[in-house]
Every structure is written in C-alpha cells, then in structure tokens.
C-alpha positions as CSV (number, residue, x, y, z in Angstrom):
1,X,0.0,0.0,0.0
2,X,1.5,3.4,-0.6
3,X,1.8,6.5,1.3
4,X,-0.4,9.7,0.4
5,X,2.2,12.6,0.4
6,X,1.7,15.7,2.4
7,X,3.4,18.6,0.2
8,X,3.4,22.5,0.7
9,X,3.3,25.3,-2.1
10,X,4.3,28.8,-1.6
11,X,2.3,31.4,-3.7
12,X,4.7,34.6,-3.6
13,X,4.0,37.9,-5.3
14,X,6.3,40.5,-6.5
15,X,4.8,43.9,-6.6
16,X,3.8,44.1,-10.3
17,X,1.5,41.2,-8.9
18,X,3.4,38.6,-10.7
19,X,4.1,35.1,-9.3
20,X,7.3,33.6,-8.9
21,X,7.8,30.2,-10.4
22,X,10.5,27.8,-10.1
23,X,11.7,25.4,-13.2
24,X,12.3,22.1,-11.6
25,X,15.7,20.7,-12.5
26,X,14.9,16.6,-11.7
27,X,12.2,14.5,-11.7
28,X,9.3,14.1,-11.9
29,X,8.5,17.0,-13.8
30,X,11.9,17.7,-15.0
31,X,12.5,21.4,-16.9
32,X,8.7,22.4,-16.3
33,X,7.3,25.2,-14.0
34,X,6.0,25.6,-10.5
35,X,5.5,27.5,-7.4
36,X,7.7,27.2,-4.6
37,X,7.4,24.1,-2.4
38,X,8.2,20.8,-1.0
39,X,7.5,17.9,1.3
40,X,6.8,18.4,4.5
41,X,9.0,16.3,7.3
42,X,7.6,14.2,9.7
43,X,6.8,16.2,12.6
44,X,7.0,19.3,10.8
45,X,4.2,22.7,10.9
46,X,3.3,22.7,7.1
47,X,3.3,26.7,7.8
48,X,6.9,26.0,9.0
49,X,7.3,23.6,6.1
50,X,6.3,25.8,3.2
51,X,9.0,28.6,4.7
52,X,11.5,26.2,4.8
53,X,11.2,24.9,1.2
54,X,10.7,28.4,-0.1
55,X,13.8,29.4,1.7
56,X,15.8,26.2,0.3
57,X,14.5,26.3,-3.4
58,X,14.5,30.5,-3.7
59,X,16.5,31.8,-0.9
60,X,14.1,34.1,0.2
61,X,12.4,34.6,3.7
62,X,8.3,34.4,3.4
63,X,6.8,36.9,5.9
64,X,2.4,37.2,6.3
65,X,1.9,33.5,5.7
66,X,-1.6,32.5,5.2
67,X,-3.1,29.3,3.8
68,X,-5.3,29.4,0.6
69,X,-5.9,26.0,0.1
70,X,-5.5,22.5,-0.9
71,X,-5.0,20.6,-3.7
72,X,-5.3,16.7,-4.5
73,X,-2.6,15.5,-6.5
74,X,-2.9,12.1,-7.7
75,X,-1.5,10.5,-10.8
76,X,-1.6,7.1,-10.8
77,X,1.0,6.2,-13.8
78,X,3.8,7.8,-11.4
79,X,1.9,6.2,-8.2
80,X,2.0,9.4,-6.9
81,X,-0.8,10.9,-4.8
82,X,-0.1,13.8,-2.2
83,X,-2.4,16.7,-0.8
84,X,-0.7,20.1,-1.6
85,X,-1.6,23.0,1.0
86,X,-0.8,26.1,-0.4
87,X,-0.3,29.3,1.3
88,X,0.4,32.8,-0.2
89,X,2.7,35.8,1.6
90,X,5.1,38.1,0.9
91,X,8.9,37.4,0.6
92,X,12.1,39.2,0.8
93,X,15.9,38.3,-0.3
94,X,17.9,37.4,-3.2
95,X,16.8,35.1,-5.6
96,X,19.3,32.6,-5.4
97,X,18.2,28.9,-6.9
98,X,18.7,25.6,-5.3
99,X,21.4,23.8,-6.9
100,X,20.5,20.6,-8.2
101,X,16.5,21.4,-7.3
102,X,15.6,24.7,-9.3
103,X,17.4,25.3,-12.7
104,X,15.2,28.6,-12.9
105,X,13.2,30.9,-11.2
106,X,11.1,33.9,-12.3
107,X,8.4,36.3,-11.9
108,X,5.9,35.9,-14.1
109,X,2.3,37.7,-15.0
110,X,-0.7,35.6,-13.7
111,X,-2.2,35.3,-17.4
112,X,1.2,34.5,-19.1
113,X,1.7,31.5,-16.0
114,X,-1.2,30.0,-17.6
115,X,0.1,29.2,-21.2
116,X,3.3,28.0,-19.3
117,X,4.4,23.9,-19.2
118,X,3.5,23.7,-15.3
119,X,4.3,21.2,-13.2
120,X,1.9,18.4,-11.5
121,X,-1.7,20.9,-11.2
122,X,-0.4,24.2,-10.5
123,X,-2.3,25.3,-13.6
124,X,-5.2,24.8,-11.6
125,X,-3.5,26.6,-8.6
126,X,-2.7,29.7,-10.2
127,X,-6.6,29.4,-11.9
128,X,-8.5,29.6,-9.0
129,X,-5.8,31.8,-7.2
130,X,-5.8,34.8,-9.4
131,X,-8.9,34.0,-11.9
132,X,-11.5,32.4,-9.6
C-alpha cells in the first residue's frame, strides 16, 4: 500500500502582482514550472514547512503566511498521490536557486503563467488563485 504525500506550495507575489515560479531541474516533472514548495517532514508545521522549502529552493524569507488552500494531486501512472496545502505571503531576499532542485526561477504575470508547461496541477492553482 502506498503512502499519500503531504506537500506545501508557496504562492509569492512581486509587486507588479506577478508570481514567482521555479523550473524544476529533476524529476518528476523535470524542466517544467511551478511555485515554490516541497515535502513536509515528519513532525513538521506545514506553515513552518512551506518557509522552509521556499527558503531552500528561492532563498528568500516568506513573511504574512496565510493558507489558501488544498490541492489533491494524484496520478496514478507515477503512483504518486499527495495533498498540496498552499499558502500565499510576501517574501524578501535574493533570488538565489537551489542547486541541483531549481534550474530557474522567475516572476511571471498571472495570465502568461497560464500558457506555461506547469508542473503536477499548478495550472489549476494559479486558476483559481488569481482567476477564480
């Protein structure tokens, strides 16, 4: 029996109101586009979690985190299924990408994100985020 992942996702604004989005640099997904985020460890606060992976993948510091909601990703030909809570807030720093995690990472408008090659359903994020 496998596992249901428990994964956080980091919506971060600049402020032109554009989103930032990493490009994944492994698998799964490999050289497509997504917001900020991770797994979250055993034991962890999954508003602790999604600061931590948005520190490690971006190098920035989220401040005003609030959760939006969640997301069921399931796709059973990479027997994967996890929940994704996603949280919006503010960040500050340098952009600095995580070696070997992020090849990439950019603001981009809300309606550009959507013609984008995104990662596992963050199409749908961004969709009901900004255009719901």
């Amino acid at each position: 029996m496998e596992n249901i992942r428990v994964t956080v996702g980091a919506i971060v604004l600049n402020e032109r109101g554009e989103v930032l989005l990493a490009q994944r640099a492994h698998e799964p997904f490999k050289e497509k586009w997504c917001i900020p985020g991770g797994h979250v460890e055993f034991g962890e606060h999954p508003e602790h979690a999604v600061k931590r992976e948005l520190q490690e993948e971006t190098g920035l510091e989220m401040s005003s985190c609030s959760f939006f909601t969640y997301f069921n990703e399931y796709y059973k030909e990479m027997q994967w299924h996890a929940v994704a809570l996603i949280f919006t807030g503010s960040a500050s720093g340098i952009l600095t990408p995580q070696a070997g995690e992020v090849k990439q990472l950019k603001f981009v408008k809300p309606e550009e994100v959507l013609q984008m090659d995104l990662a596992f359903n963050h199409r749908d994020i961004i969709q009901k985020y900004f255009f719901s």
